[in-house]
C-alpha positions in Angstrom: 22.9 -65.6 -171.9 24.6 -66.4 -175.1 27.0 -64.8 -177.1 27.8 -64.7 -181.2 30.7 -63.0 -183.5 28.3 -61.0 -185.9 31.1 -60.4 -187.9 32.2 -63.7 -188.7 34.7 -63.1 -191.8 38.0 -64.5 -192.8 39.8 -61.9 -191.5 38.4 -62.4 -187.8 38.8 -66.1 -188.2 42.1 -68.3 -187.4 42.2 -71.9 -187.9 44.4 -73.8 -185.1 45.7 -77.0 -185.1 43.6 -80.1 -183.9 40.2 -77.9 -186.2 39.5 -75.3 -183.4 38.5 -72.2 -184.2 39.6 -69.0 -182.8 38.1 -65.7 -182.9 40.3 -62.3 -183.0 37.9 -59.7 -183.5 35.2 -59.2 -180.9 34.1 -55.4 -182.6 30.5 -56.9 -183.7 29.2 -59.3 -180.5 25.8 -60.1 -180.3 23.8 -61.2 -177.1 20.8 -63.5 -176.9 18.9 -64.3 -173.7 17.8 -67.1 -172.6 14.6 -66.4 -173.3 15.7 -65.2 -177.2 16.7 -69.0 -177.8 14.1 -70.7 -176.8 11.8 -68.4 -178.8 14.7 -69.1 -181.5 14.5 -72.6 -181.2 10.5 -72.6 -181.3 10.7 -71.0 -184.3 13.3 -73.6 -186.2 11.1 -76.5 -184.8 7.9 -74.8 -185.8 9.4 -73.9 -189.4 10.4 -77.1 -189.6 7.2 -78.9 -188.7 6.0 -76.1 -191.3 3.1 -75.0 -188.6 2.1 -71.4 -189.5 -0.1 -70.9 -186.9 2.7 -71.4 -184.4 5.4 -69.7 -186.6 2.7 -66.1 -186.0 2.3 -67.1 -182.0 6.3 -67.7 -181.8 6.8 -64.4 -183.8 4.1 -62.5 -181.5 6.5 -63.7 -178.4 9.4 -62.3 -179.8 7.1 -58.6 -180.4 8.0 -59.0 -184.2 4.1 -58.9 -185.5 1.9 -55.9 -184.3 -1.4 -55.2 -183.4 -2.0 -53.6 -186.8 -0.6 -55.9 -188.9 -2.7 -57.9 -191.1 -2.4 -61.6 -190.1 -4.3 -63.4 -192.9 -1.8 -61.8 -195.6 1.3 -62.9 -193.3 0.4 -66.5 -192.8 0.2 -66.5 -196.3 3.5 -65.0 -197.3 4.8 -67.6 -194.8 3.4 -70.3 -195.9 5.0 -69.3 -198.9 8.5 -68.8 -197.5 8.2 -72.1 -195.6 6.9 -73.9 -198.4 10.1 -73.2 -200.5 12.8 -73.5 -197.7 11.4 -77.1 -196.5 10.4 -78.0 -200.2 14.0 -77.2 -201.4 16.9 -79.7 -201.1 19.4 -78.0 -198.2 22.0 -77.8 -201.0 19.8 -75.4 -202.9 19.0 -73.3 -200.2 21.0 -69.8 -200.3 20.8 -67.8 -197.4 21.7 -64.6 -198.7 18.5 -64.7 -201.0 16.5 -65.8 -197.9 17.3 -62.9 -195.6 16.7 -60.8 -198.3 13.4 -62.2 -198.7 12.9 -62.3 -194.8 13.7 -58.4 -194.7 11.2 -57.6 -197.7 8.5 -59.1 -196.3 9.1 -57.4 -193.3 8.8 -54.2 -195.0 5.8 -55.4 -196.8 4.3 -55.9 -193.4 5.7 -53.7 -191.1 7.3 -56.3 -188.9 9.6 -54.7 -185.8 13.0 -56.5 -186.9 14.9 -57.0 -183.6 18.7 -56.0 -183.8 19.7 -59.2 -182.4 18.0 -61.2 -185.2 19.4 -58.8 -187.9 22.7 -59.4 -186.9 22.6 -63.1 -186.3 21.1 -63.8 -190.0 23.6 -61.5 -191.4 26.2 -63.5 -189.4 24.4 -66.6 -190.6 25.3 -65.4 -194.3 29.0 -64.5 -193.7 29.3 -68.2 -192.2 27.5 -69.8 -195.1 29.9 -67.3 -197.7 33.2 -68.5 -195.7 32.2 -72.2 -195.6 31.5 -73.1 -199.7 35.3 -70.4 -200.4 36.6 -73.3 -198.2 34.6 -76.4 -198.8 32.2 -75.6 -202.3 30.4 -79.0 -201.1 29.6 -77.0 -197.5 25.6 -77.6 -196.5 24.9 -74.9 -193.9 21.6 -76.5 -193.5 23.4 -79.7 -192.8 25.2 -78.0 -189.3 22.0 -76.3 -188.2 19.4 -78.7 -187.7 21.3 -80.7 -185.4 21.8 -77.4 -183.4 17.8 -76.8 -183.6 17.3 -80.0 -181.8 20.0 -79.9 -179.3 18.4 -76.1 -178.8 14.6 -77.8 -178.4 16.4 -80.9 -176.2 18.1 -77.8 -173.6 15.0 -76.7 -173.4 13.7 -79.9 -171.2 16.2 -79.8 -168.8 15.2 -79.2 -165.6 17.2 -75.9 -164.8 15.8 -74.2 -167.8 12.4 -75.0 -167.4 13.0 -74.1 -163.7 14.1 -70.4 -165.4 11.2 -70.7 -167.4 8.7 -70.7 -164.5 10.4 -68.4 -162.7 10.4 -65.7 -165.1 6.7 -66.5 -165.9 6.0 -65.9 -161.9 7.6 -62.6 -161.5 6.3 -61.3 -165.2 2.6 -62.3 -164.8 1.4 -63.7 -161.3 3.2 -61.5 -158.7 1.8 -58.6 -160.2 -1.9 -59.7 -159.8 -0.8 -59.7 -155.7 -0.9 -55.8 -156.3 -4.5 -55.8 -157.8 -6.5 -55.6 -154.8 -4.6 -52.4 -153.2 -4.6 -51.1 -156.9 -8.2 -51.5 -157.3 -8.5 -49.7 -154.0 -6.4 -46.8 -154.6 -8.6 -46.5 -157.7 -11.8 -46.5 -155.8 -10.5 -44.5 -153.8 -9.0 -41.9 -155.9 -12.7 -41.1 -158.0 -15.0 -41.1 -154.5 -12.6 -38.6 -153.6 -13.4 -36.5 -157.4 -9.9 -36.2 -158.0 -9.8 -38.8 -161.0 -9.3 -37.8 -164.6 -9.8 -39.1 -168.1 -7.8 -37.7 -170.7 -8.5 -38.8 -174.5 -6.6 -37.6 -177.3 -7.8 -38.4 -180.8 -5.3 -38.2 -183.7 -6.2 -37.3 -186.8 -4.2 -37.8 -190.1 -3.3 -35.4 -192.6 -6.3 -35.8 -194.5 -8.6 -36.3 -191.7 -7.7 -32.7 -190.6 -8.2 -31.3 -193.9 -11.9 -32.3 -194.2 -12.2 -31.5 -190.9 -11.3 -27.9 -192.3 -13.0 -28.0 -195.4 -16.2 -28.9 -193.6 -15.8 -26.1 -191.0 -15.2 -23.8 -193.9 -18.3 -24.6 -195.7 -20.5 -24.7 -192.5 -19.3 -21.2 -191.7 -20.0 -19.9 -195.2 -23.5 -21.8 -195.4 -24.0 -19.6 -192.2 -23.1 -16.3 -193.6 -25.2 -17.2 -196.8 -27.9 -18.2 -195.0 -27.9 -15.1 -192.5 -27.6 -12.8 -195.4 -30.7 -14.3 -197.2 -32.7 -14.2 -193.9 -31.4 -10.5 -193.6 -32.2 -9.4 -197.4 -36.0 -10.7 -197.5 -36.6 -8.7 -194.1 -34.7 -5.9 -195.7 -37.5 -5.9 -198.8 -40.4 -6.9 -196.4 -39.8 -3.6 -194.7 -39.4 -1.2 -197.8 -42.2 0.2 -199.5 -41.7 -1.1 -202.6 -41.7 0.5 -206.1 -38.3 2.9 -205.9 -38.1 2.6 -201.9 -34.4 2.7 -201.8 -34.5 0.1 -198.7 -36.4 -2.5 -201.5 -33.5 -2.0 -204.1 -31.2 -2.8 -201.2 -32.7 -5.8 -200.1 -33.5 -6.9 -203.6 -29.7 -6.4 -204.5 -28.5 -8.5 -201.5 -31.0 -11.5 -201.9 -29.7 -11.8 -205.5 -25.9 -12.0 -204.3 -26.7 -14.2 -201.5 -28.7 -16.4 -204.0 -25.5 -16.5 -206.6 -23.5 -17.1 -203.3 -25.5 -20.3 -203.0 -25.5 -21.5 -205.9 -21.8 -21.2 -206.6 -21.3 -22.7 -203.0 -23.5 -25.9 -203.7 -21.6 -26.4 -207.1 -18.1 -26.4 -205.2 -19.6 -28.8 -203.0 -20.7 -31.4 -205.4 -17.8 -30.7 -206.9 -15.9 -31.7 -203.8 
């Protein structure tokens, strides 16, 4: 577990003597797993190596790309970013303008931004803003990629990919120990007629209103339909000439035929 003042500025910083830094306001801690760094430090090494296709799988990992998202149109807004941060010198590069473009395209795509990431690049910022008001020649690119390898180097040591293994275990091969009883129980549970299947379709807002306006229009094709059917019988039994049943029928076929025809014209309207 790691730890990180997301809150880093001057007024929560000291400078002591022999260049230590010391830290007096703990208000805005943030926490990364061990788990969060290595998928931290995949992502650094796979930016850096400019490898989209691991950049998506790292960013998969870490639950920050969806099922629904459109990949093609990521990888290339990516390739985009990536292109200008390893294309720029590291004096050039302003990370205030790049979290603001991390967080628009984001937005654009619907990406699930973890709290722990927005806090560390918005740490990240109030670093880089602290370091040039006390050094204008400070290269925040400079201090970090030596982090990103000594964060890729921790993770070959033996007790982290120990962890590693161990976490993989109890996520996803002790649970296929319980498939076999599980499959069972399931077996079980529909020989015995006691299993269910429930599905829910959801429907937009506009999905349910055609669903409406077609039920509308069936109904009334119905009634139109029934009342020509019901008008023709209506003359077939009069006696015809004055027959007040003929004048009736005669009557009600006419409005059932305007009925038709206005109904077809809102429909190809429609």
């Amino acid at each position: 577990m790691a730890f990180f003042q997301a809150d880093p500025h001057p007024g929560n910083i000291l400078i002591l003597d022999e260049n230590k830094i010391a830290f007096i306001d703990f208000g805005e801690v943030g926490t990364l797993t061990d788990n969060r760094l290595m998928q931290l430090g995949e992502l650094l090494i796979s930016i850096s190596k400019q490898d989209i296709d691991r950049i998506i799988a790292t960013l998969k990992a870490m639950e920050i790309v969806g099922e629904s998202v459109d990949l093609e149109e990521l990888e290339e807004d990516i390739a985009d970013l990536v292109t200008h941060v390893t294309s720029s010198s590291v004096g050039d590069l302003d990370m205030n303008r790049l979290r603001i473009e991390v967080m628009n395209m984001a937005y654009h795509h619907d990406l699930r931004m973890p709290s722990y990431l927005t806090a560390l690049m918005k740490a990240l910022v109030t670093v880089e803003g602290v370091g040039k008001k006390l050094d204008p020649t400070f290269n925040f690119m400079e201090i970090v990629q030596p982090l990103a390898i000594k964060l890729f180097e921790e993770r070959l040591k033996p007790d982290k990919v120990y962890k590693q293994l161990r976490r993989k275990y109890y996520r996803d091969i002790k649970p296929l120990g319980t498939l076999p009883a599980d499959f069972q129980k399931l077996v079980r549970t529909a020989g015995e007629g006691k299993m269910q299947i429930t599905m829910q379709v959801e429907f937009n807002a506009s999905a349910k209103r055609q669903l409406n306006q077609l039920v509308s229009r069936l109904g009334i094709s119905l009634i139109i339909s029934a009342g020509l059917i019901s008008c023709a019988l209506i003359v077939t039994a009069g006696r015809g000439g004055g027959d007040i049943l003929t004048w009736v029928g005669a009557g009600g076929f006419a409005a059932a035929v305007i009925g038709l025809a206005v109904f077809l014209v809102s429909v190809l309207r429609s």
